[in-house]
N, C-alpha and C positions, 0 to 999 in steps of 0.2 A: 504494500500500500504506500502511495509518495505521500509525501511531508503534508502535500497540502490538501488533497485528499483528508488527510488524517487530521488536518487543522479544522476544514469546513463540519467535518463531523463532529470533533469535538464541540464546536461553538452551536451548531444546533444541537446537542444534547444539552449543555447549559442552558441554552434558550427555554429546551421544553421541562426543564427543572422551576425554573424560574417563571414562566408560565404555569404549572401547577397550583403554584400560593396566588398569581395572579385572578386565574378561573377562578378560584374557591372564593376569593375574595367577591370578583364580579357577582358571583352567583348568588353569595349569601348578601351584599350588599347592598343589590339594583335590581335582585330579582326575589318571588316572594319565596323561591325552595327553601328545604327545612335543612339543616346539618345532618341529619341522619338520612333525608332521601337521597343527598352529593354524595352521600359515604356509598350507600349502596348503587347507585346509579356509575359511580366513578369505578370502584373495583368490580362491576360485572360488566361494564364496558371493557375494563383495561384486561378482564379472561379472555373477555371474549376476542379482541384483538393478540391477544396473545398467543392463544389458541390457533389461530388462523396464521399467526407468522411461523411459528411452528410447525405446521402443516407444509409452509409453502416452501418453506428454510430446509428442514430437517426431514423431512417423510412423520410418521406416524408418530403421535404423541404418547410417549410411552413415559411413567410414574416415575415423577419428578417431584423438587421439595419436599417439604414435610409440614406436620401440621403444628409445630414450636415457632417454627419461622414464619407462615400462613398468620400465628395469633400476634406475633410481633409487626407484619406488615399491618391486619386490620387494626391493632392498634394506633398503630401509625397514621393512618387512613382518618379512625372518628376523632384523634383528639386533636386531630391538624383540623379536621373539619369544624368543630366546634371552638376551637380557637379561633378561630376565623371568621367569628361573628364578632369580633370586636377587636380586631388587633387590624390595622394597617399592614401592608402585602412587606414591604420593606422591614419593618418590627418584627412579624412574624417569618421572614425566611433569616434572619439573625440566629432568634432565639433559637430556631428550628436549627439551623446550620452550625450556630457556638454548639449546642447539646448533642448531637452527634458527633462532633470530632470530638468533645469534653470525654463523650461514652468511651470513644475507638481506644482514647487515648491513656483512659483510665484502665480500660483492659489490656491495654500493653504493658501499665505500670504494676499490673496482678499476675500479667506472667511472665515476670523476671527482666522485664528491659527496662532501664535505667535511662533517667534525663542527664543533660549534659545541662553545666552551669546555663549556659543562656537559654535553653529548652525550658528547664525549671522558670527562667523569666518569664520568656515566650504563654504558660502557661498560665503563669500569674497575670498576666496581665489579660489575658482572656476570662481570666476568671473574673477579674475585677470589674470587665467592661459588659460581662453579663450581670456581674450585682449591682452596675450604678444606671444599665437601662431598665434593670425591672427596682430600682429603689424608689419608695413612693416619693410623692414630687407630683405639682402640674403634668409635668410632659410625661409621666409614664404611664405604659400600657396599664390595663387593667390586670391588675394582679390575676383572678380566678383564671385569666383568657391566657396571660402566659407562664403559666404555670402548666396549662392546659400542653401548650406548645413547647412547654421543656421539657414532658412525659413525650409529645409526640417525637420530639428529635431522640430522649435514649430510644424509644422502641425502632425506630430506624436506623440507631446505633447496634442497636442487639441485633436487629435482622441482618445487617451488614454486614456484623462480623461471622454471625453463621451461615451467609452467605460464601465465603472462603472457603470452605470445602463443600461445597452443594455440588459439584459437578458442572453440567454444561449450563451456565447464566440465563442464557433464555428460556431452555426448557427448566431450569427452576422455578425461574421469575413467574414463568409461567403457569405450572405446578401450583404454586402458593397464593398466586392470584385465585384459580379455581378452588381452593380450597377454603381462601378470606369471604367468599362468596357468601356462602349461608350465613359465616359469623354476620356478615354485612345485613343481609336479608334477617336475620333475628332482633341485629337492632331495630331495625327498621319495623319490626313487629311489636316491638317493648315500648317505642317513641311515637306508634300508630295516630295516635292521637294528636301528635302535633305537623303532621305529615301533610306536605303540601308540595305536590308534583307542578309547579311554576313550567312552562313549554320552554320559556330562553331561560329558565336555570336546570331545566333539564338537557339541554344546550348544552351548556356551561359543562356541568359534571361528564357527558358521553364525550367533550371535546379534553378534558381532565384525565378521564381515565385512559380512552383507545389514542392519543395522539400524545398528550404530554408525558403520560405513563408508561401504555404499550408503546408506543413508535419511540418515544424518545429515549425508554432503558434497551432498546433493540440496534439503536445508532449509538447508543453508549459501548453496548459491548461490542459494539463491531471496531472502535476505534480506540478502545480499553486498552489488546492486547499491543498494540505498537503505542504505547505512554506508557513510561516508567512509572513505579508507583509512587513515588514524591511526586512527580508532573500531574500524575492523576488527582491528587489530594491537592496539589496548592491549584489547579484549575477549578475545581469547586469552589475557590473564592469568591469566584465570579456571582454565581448566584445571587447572594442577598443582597450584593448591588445592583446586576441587573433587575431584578426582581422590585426594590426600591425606584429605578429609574424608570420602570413599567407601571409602579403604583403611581407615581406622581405625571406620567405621560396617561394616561387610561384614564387613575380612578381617582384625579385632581386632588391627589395625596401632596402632605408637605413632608419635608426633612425638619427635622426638629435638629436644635444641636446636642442637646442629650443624646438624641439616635445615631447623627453625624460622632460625638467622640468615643461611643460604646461601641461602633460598629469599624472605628481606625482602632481601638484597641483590642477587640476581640479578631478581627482579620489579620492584624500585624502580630498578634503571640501568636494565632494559631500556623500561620503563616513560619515565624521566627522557628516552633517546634518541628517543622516538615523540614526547614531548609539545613535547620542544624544536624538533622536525622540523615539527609543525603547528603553530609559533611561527613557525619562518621562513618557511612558505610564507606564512602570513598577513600 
């Protein structure tokens, strides 16, 4: 695969990263759908697209993922959705994005790898810049909503890392999706009552799951194996800024400066711990 090939794909896999918090936002914002019909609407979209790439990709779909990783992706799925009723696209792919590499990172430090003097910085300062965007204050998010969003980011930390030995990435992805299914469709039985199928927020979630989900972790992994694994992890930086610059282009979102210094201190430690890591392996 050439360089640029492998560039154009990366940057549409960010893109459709980044659009995820986008739609949810769109949908729960400007349209009347509920958080639990996105959730379900979004992962049986994103099987069903997944299912069908797998067919076209691979031949026959044959038992994939599991259902530990299945309950870590649906979680992933409701508490992002339900965050999302009150957090801004740019707040919420932060807190989402600091809480997964805080996860990955904390599981490296429980199985025996060690930080290096500035990595230990690197981290602290991400830590600090997640405790002074959600510290109360005018400008901060609603507590309950990113609290919400910092369970959603470990659960996509945990599915992440048990993702690492799952075998072939899409027919997992795609495994787990079919399996988050019912968990999805159960919520959606338990929340019945406040259930409201909106036509452009049902939109919103089938463009959520089978494009930003399925197509876009399907051009991930296709441009995965040629990016080094440092390269792979500080390119997810991109996100919560794109994602931010999408909330305030779309959905006439502001930057706050609380957001602007939480989001240069938690990108430059998480950033500092990645670059020092492909310091030592070198």
């Amino acid at each position: 695969m050439t360089r640029g090939k492998v560039l154009v794909l990366t940057a549409l896999a960010m893109i459709a990263f980044a659009g995820n918090s986008l739609l949810c936002r769109l949908a729960l914002k400007q349209t009347a759908i509920d958080a639990a019909s996105f959730t379900l609407i979004r992962i049986g979209s994103g099987a069903v697209c997944l299912w069908i790439l797998v067919r076209l990709c691979k031949g026959p779909m044959r038992a994939a993922g599991s259902w530990p990783s299945a309950f870590a992706l649906f979680a992933y799925a409701a508490l992002f959705s339900f965050a999302y009723i009150r957090l801004t696209a740019g707040t919420g792919a932060l807190l989402l994005f600091g809480a997964v590499q805080a996860t990955m990172i904390t599981w490296a430090l429980r199985s025996g790898e060690r930080l290096r003097p500035l990595q230990t910085v690197g981290l602290a300062l991400a830590i600090a810049g997640l405790v002074t965007l959600v510290f109360p204050g005018l400008s901060a998010p609603p507590l309950g909503a990113a609290v919400l969003m910092l369970g959603a980011g470990i659960a996509w930390g945990v599915y992440s890392l048990r993702g690492k030995g799952g075998g072939d990435p899409l027919r997992a992805t795609a495994g787990n999706f079919l399996r988050a299914a019912p968990m999805a469709a159960l919520l959606g039985v338990v929340m019945w009552r406040s259930a409201n199928f909106d036509r452009t927020g049902l939109g919103y979630a089938i463009a959520s799951g089978a494009l930003a989900s399925g197509v876009g972790y399907a051009i991930w992994y296709t441009a995965l194996p040629a990016l080094k694994a440092s390269g792979a992890a500080t390119v997810q930086l991109s996100v919560p800024v794109l994602a931010a610059l999408g909330g305030i282009l779309f959905l006439g979102e502001s930057i706050t400066l609380r957001l602007a210094l939480a989001s240069a201190a938690v990108l430059g430690g998480i950033a500092l711990v990645i670059f020092e890591r492909r310091a030592a392996a070198s």
